[in-house]
N, CA, C and O atoms as a GROMACS GRO file, in nm:
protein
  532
    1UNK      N    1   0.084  -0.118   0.000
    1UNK     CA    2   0.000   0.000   0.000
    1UNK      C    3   0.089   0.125   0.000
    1UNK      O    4   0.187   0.151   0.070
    2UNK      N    5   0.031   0.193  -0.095
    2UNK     CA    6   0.122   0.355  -0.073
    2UNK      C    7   0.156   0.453   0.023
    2UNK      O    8   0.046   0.501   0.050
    3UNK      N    9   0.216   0.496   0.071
    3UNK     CA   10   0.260   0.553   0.196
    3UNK      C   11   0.082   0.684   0.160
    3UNK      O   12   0.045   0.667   0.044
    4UNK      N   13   0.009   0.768   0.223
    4UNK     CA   14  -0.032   0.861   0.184
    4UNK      C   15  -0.006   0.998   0.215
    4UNK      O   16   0.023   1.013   0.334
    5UNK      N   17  -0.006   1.103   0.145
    5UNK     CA   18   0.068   1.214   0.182
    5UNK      C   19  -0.135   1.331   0.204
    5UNK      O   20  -0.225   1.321   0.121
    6UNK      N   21  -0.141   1.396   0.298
    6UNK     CA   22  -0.240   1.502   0.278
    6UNK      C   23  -0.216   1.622   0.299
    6UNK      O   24  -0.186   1.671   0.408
    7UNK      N   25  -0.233   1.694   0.166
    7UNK     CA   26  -0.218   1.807   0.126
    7UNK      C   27  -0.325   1.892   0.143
    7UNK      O   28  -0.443   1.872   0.112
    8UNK      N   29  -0.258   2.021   0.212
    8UNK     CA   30  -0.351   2.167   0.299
    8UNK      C   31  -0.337   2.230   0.233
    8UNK      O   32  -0.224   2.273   0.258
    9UNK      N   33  -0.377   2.287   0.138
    9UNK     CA   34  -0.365   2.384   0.071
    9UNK      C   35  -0.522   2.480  -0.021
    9UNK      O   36  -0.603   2.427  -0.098
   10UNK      N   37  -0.520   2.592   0.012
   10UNK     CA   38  -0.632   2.637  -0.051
   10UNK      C   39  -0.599   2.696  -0.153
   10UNK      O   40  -0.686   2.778  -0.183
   11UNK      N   41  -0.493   2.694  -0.240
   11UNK     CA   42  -0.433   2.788  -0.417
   11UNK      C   43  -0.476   2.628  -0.501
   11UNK      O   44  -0.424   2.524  -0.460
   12UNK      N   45  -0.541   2.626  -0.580
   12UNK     CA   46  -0.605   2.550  -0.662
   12UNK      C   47  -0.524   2.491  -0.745
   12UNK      O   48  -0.519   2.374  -0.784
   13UNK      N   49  -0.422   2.636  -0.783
   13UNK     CA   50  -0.300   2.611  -0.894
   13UNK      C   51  -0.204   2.509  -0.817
   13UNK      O   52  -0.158   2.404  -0.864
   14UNK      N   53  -0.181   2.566  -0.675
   14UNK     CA   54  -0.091   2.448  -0.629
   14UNK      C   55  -0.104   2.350  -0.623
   14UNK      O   56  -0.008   2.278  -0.649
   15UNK      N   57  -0.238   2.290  -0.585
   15UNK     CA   58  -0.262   2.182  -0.559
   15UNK      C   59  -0.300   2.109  -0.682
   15UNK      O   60  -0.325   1.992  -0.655
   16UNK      N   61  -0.316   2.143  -0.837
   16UNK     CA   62  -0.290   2.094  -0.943
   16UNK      C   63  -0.225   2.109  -0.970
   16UNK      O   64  -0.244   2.087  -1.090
   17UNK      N   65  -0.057   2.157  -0.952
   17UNK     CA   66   0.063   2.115  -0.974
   17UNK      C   67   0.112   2.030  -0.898
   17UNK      O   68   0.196   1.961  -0.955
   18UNK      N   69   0.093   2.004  -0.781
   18UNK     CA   70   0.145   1.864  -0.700
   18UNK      C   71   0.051   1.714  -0.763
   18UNK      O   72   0.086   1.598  -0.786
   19UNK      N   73  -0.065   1.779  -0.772
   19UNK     CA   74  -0.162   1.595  -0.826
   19UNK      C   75  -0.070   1.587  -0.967
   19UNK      O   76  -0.081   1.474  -1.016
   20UNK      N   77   0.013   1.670  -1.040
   20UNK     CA   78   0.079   1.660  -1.138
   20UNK      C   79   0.185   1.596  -1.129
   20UNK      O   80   0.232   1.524  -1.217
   21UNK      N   81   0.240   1.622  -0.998
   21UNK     CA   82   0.398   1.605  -0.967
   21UNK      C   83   0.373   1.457  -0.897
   21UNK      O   84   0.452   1.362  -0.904
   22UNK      N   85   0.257   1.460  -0.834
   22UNK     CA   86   0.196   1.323  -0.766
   22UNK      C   87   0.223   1.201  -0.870
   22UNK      O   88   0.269   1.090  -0.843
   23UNK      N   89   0.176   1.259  -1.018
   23UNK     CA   90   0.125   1.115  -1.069
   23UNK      C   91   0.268   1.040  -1.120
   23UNK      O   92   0.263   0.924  -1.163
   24UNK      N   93   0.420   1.130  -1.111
   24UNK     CA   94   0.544   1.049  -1.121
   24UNK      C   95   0.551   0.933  -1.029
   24UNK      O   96   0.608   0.830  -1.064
   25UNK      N   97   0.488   0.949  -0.897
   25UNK     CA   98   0.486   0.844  -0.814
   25UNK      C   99   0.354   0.738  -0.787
   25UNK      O  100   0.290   0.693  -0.692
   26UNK      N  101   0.359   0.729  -0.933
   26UNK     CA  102   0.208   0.646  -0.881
   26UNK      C  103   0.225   0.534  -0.819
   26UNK      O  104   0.319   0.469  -0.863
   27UNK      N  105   0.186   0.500  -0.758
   27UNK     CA  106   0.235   0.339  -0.663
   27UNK      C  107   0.277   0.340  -0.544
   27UNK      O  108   0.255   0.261  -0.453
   28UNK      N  109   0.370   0.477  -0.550
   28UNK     CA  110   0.476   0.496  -0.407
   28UNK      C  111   0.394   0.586  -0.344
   28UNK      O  112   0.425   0.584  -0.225
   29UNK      N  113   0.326   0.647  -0.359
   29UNK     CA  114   0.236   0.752  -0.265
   29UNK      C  115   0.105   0.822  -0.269
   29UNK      O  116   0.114   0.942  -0.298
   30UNK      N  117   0.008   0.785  -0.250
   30UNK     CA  118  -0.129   0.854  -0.282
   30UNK      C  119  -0.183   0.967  -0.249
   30UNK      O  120  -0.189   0.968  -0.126
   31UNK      N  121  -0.223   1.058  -0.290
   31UNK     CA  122  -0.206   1.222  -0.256
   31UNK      C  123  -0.333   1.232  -0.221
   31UNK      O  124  -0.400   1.165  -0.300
   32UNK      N  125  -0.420   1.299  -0.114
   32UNK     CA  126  -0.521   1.316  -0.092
   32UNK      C  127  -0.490   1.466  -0.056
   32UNK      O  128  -0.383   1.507  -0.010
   33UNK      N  129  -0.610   1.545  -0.086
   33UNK     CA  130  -0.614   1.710  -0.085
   33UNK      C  131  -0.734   1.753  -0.021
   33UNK      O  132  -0.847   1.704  -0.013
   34UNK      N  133  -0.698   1.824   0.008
   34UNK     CA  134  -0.777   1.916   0.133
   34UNK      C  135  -0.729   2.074   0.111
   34UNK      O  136  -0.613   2.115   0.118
   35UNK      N  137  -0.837   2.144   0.086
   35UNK     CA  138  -0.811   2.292   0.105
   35UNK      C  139  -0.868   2.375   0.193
   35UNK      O  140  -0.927   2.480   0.169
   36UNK      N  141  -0.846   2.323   0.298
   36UNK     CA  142  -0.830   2.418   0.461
   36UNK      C  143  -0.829   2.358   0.581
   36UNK      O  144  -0.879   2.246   0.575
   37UNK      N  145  -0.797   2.386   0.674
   37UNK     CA  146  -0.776   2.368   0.823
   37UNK      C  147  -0.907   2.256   0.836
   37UNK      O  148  -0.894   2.144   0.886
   38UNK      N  149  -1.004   2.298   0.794
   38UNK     CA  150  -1.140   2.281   0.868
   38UNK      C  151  -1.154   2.146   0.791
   38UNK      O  152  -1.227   2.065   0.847
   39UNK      N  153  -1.110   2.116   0.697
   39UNK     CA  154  -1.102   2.014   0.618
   39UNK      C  155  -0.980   1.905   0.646
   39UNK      O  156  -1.010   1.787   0.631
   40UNK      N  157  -0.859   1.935   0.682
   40UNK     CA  158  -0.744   1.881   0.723
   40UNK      C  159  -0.834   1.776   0.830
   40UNK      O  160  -0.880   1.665   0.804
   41UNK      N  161  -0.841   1.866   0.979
   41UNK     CA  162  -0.959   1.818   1.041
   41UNK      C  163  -0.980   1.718   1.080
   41UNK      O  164  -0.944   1.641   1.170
   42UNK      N  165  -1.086   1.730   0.956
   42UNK     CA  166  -1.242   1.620   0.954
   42UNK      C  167  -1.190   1.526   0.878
   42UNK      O  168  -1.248   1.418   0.869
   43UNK      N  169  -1.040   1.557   0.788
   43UNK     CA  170  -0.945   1.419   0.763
   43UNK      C  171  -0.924   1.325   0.846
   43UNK      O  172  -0.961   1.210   0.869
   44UNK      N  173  -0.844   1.415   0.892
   44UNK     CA  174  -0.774   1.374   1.036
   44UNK      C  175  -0.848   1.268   1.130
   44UNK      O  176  -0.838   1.150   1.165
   45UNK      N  177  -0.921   1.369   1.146
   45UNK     CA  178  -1.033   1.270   1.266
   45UNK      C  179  -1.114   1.163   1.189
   45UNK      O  180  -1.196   1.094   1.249
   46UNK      N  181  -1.093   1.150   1.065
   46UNK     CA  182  -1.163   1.039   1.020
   46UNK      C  183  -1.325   1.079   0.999
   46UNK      O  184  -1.404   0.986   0.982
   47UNK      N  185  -1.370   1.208   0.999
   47UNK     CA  186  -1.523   1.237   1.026
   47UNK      C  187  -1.582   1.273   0.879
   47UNK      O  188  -1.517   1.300   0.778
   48UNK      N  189  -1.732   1.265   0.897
   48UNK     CA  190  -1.751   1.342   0.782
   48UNK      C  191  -1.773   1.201   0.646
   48UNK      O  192  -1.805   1.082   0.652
   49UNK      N  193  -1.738   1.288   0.541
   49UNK     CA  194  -1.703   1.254   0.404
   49UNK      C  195  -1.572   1.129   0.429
   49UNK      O  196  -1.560   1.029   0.357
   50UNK      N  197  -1.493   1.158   0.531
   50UNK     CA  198  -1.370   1.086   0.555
   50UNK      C  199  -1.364   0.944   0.659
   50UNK      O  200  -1.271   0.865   0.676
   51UNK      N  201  -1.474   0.945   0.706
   51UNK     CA  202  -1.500   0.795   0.797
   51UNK      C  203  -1.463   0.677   0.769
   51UNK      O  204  -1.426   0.593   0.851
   52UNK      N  205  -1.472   0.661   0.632
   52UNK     CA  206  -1.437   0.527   0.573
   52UNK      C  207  -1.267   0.525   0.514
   52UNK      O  208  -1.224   0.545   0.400
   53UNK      N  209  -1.188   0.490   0.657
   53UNK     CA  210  -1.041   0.489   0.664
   53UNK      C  211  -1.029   0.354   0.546
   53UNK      O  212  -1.046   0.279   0.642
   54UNK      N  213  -1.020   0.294   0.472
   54UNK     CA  214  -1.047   0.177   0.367
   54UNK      C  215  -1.007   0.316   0.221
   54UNK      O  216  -0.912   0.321   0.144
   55UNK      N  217  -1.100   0.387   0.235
   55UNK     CA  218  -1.137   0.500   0.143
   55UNK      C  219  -0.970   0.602   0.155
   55UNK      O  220  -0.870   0.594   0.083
   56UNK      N  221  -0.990   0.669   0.244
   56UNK     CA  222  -0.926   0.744   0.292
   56UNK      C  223  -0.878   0.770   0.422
   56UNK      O  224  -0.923   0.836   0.516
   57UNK      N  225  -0.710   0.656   0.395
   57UNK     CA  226  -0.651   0.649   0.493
   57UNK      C  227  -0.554   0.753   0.563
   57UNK      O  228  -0.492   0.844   0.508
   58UNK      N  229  -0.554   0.712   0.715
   58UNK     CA  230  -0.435   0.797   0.771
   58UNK      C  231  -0.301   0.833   0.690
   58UNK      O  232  -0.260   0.739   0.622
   59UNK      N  233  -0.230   0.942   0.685
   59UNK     CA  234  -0.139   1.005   0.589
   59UNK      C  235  -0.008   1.004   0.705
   59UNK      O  236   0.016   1.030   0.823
   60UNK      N  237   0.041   0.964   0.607
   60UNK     CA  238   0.211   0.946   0.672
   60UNK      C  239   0.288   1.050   0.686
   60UNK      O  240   0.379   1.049   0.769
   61UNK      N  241   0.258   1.178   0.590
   61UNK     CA  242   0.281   1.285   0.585
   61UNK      C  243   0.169   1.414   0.545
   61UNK      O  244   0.090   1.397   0.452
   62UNK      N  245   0.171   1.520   0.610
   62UNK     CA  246   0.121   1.635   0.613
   62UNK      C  247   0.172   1.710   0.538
   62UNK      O  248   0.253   1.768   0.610
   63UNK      N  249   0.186   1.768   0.396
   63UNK     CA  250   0.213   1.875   0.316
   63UNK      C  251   0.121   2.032   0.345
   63UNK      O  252   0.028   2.067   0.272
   64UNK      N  253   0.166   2.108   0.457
   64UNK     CA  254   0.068   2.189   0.486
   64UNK      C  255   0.078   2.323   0.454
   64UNK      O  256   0.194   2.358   0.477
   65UNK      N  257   0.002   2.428   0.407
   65UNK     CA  258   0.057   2.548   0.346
   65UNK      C  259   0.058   2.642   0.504
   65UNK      O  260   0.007   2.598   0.606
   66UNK      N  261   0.116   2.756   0.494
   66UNK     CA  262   0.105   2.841   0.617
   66UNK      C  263   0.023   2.905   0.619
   66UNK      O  264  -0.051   2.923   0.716
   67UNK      N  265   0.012   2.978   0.466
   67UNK     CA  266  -0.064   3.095   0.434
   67UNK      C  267  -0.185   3.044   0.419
   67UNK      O  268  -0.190   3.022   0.298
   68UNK      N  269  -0.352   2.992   0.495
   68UNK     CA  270  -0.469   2.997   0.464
   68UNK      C  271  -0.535   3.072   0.589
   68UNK      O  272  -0.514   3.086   0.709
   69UNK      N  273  -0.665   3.130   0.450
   69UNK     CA  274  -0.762   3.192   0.503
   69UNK      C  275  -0.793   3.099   0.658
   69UNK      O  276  -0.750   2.988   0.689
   70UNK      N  277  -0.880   3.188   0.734
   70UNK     CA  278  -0.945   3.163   0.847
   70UNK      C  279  -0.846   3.098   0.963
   70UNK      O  280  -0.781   3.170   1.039
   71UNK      N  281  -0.842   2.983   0.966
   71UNK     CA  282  -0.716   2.871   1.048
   71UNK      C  283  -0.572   2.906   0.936
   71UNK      O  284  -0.568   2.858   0.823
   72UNK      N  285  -0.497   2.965   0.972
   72UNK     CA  286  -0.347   2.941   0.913
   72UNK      C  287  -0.274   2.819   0.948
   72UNK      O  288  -0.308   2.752   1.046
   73UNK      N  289  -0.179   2.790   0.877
   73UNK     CA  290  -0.090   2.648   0.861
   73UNK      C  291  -0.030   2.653   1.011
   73UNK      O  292  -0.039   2.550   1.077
   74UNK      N  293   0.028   2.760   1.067
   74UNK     CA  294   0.055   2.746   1.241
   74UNK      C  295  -0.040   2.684   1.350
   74UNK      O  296  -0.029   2.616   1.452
   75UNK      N  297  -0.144   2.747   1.271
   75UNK     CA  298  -0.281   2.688   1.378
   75UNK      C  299  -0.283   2.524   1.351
   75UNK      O  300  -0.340   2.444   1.426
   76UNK      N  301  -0.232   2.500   1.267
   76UNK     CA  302  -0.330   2.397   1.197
   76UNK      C  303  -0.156   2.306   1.262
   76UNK      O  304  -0.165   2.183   1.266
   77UNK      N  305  -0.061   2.348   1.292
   77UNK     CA  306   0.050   2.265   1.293
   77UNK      C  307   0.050   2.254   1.427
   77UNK      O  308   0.095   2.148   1.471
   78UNK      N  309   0.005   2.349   1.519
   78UNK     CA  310  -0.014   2.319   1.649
   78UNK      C  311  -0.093   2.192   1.684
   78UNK      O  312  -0.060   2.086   1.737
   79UNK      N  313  -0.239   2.249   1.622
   79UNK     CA  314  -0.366   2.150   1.644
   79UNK      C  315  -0.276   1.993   1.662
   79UNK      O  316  -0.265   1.933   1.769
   80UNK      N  317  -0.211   1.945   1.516
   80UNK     CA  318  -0.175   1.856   1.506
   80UNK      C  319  -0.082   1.824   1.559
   80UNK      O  320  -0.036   1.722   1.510
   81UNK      N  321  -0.016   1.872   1.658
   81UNK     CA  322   0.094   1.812   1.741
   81UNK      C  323   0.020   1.795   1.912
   81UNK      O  324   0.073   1.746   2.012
   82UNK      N  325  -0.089   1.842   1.900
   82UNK     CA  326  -0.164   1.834   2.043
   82UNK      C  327  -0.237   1.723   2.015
   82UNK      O  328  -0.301   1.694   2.117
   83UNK      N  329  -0.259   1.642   1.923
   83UNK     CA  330  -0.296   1.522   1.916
   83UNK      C  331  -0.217   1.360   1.880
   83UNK      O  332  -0.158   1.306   1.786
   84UNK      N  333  -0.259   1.327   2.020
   84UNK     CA  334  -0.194   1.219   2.068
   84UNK      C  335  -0.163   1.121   1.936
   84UNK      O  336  -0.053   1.084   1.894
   85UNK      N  337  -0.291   1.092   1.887
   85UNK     CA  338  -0.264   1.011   1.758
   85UNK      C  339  -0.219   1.025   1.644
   85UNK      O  340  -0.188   0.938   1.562
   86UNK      N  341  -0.213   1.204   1.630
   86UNK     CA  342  -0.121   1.203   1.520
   86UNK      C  343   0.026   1.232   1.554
   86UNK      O  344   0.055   1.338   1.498
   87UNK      N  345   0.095   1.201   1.598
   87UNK     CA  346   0.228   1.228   1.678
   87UNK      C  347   0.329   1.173   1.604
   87UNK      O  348   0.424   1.248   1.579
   88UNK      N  349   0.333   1.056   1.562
   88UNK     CA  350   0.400   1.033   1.450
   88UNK      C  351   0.400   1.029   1.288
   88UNK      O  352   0.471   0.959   1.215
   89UNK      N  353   0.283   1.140   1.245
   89UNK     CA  354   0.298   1.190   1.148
   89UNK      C  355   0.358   1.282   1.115
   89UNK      O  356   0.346   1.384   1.183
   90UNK      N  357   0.456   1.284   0.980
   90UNK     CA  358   0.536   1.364   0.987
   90UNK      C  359   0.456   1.517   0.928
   90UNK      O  360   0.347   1.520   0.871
   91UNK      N  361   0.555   1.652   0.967
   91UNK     CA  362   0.440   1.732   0.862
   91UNK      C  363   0.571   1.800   0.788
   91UNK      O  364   0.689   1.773   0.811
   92UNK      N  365   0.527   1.880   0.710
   92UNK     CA  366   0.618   1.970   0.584
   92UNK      C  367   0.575   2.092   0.574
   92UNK      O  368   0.509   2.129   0.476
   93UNK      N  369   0.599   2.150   0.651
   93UNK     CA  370   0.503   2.312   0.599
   93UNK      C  371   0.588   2.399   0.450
   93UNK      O  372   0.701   2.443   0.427
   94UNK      N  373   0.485   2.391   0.393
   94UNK     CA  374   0.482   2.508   0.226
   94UNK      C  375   0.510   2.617   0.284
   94UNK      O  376   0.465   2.657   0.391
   95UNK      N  377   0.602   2.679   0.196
   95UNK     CA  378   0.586   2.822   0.216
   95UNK      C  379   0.648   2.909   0.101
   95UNK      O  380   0.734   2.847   0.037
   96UNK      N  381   0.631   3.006   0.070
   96UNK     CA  382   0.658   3.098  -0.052
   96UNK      C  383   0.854   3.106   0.005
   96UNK      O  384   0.920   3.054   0.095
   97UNK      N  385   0.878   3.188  -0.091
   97UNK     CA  386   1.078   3.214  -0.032
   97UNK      C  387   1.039   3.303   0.028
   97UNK      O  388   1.077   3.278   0.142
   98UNK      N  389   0.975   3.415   0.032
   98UNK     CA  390   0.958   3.539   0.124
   98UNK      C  391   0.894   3.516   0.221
   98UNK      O  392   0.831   3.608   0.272
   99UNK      N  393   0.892   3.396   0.274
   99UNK     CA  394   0.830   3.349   0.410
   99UNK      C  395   0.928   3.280   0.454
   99UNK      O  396   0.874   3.210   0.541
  100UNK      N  397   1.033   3.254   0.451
  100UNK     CA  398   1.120   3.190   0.496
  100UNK      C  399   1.145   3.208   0.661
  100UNK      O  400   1.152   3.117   0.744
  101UNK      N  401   1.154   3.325   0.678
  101UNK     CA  402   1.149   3.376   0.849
  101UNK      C  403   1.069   3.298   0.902
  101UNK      O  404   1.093   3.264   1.018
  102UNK      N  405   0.955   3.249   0.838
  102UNK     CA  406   0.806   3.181   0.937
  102UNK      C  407   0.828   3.027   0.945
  102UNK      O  408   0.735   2.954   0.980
  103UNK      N  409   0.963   2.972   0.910
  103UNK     CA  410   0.968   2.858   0.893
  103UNK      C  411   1.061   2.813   1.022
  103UNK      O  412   1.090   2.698   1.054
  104UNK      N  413   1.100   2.933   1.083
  104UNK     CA  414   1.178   2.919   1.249
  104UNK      C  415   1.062   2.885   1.357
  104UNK      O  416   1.059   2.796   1.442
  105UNK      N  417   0.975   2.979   1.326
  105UNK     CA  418   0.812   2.908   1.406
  105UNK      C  419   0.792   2.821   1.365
  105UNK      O  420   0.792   2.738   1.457
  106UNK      N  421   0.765   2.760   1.246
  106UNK     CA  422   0.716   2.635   1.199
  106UNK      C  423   0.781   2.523   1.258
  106UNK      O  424   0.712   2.421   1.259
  107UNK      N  425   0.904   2.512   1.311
  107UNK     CA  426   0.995   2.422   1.363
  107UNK      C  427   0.975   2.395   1.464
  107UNK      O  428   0.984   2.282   1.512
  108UNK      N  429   0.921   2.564   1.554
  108UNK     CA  430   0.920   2.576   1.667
  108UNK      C  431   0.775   2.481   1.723
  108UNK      O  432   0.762   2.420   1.829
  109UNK      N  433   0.683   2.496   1.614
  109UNK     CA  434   0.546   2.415   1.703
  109UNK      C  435   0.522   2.251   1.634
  109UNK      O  436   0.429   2.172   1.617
  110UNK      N  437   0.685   2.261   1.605
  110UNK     CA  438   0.671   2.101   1.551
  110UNK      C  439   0.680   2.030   1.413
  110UNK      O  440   0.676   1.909   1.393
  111UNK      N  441   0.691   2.116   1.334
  111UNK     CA  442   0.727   2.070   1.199
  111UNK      C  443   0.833   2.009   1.183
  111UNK      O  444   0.938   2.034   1.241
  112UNK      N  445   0.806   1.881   1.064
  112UNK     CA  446   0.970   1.784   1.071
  112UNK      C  447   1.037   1.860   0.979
  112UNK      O  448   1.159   1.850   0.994
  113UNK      N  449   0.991   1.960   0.854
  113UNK     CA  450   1.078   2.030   0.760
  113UNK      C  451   0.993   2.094   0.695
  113UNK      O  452   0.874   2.100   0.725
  114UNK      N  453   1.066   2.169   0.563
  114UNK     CA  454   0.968   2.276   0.497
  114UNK      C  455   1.007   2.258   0.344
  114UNK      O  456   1.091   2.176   0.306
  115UNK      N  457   0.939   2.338   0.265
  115UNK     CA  458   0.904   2.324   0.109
  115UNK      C  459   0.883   2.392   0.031
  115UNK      O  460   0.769   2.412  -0.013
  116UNK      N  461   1.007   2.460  -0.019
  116UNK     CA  462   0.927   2.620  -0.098
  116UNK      C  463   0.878   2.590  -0.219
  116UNK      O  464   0.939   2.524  -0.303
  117UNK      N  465   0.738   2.650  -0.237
  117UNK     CA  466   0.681   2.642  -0.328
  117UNK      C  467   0.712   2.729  -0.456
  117UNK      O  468   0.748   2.843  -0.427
  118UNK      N  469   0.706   2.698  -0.612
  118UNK     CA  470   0.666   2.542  -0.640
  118UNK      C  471   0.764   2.538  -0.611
  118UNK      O  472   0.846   2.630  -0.610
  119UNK      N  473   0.784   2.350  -0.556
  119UNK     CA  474   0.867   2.256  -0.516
  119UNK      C  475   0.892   2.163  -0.657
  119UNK      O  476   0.808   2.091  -0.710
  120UNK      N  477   1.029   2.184  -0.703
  120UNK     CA  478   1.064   2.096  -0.792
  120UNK      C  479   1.063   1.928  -0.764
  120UNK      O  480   1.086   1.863  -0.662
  121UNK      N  481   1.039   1.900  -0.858
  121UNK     CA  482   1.050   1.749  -0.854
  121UNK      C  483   1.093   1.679  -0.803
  121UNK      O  484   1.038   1.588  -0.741
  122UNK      N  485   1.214   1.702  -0.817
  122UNK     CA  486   1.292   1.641  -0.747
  122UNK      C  487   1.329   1.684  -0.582
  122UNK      O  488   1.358   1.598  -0.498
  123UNK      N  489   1.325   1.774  -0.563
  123UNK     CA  490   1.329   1.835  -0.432
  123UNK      C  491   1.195   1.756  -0.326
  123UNK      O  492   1.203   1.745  -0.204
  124UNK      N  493   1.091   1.716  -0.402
  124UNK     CA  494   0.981   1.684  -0.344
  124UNK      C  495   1.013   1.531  -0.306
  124UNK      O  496   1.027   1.493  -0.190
  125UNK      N  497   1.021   1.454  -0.412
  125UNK     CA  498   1.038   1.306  -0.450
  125UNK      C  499   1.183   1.325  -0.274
  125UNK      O  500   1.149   1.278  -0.165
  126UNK      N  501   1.292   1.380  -0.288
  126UNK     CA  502   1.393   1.324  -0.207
  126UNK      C  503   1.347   1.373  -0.045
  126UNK      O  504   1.403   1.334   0.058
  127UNK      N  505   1.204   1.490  -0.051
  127UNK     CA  506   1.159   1.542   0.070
  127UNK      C  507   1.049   1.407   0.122
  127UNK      O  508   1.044   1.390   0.244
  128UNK      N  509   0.966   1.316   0.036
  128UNK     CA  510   0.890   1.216   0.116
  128UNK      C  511   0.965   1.111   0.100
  128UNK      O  512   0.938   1.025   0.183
  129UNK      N  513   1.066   1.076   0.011
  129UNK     CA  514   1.149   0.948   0.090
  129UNK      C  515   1.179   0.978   0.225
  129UNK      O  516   1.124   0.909   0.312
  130UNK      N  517   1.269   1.084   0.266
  130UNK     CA  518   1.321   1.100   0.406
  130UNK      C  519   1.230   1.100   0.484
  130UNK      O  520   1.248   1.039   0.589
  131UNK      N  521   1.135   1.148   0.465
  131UNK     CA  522   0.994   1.181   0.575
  131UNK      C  523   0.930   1.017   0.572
  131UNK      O  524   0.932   0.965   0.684
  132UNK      N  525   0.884   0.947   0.483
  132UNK     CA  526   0.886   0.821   0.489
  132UNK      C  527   0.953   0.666   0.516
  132UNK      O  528   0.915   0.550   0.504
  133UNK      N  529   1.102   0.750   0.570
  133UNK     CA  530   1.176   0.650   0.588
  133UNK      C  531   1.156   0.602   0.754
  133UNK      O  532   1.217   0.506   0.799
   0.00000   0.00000   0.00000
């Protein structure tokens, strides 16, 4: 079974350039998307649209953006380190290059590493081996 990666992101463009960058790895990793906090969530917790873990399983990794409306990627990186069960998921917070400063917080509330967007190919592919190893 494919490791699964879930992706936070609310830019449309991004997240159809990663299901792009996704489909080099078909086999090795299944991309499930989510565009916001409130949605990450009701992943997460399995609720919702997302109950049927068979369907849509727990993610081995978190690809999470910083920058969203309402809940931002900090909120959303906290949330997920205050939960017991997700503790050994890894996360990756996105971030533009001119956000780079926000990626010292990002560390700070628990992030395993970061990802400037777009993320080349290859930069991505050698960022979920390590996170999957």
């Amino acid at each position: 079974m494919p490791n699964v990666i879930l992706l936070v992101d609310d830019d449309p463009d991004v997240t159809d350039g990663m299901r792009e960058q996704f489909e080099t790895f078909a086999g090795l990793y299944q991309l499930e998307v989510v565009h916001s906090a409130k949605g990450a969530k009701e992943y997460l917790q399995g609720r919702g649209k997302y109950k049927d873990r068979a369907v849509y399983p727990m993610p081995t990794i978190v690809l999470l953006d910083l920058n969203m409306p309402r809940v931002d990627g900090f909120a959303m990186l906290e949330w997920i380190r205050k939960q017991e069960e997700l503790r050994e998921v890894a996360v990756a917070v996105l971030t533009e290059p001119t956000e780079l400063r926000e990626v010292a917080r990002a560390y700070q509330l628990g992030a395993n590493t970061f990802l400037i967007k777009p993320a080349p190919i290859e930069e991505l592919r050698d960022l979920l081996q390590a996170l999957a190893a």
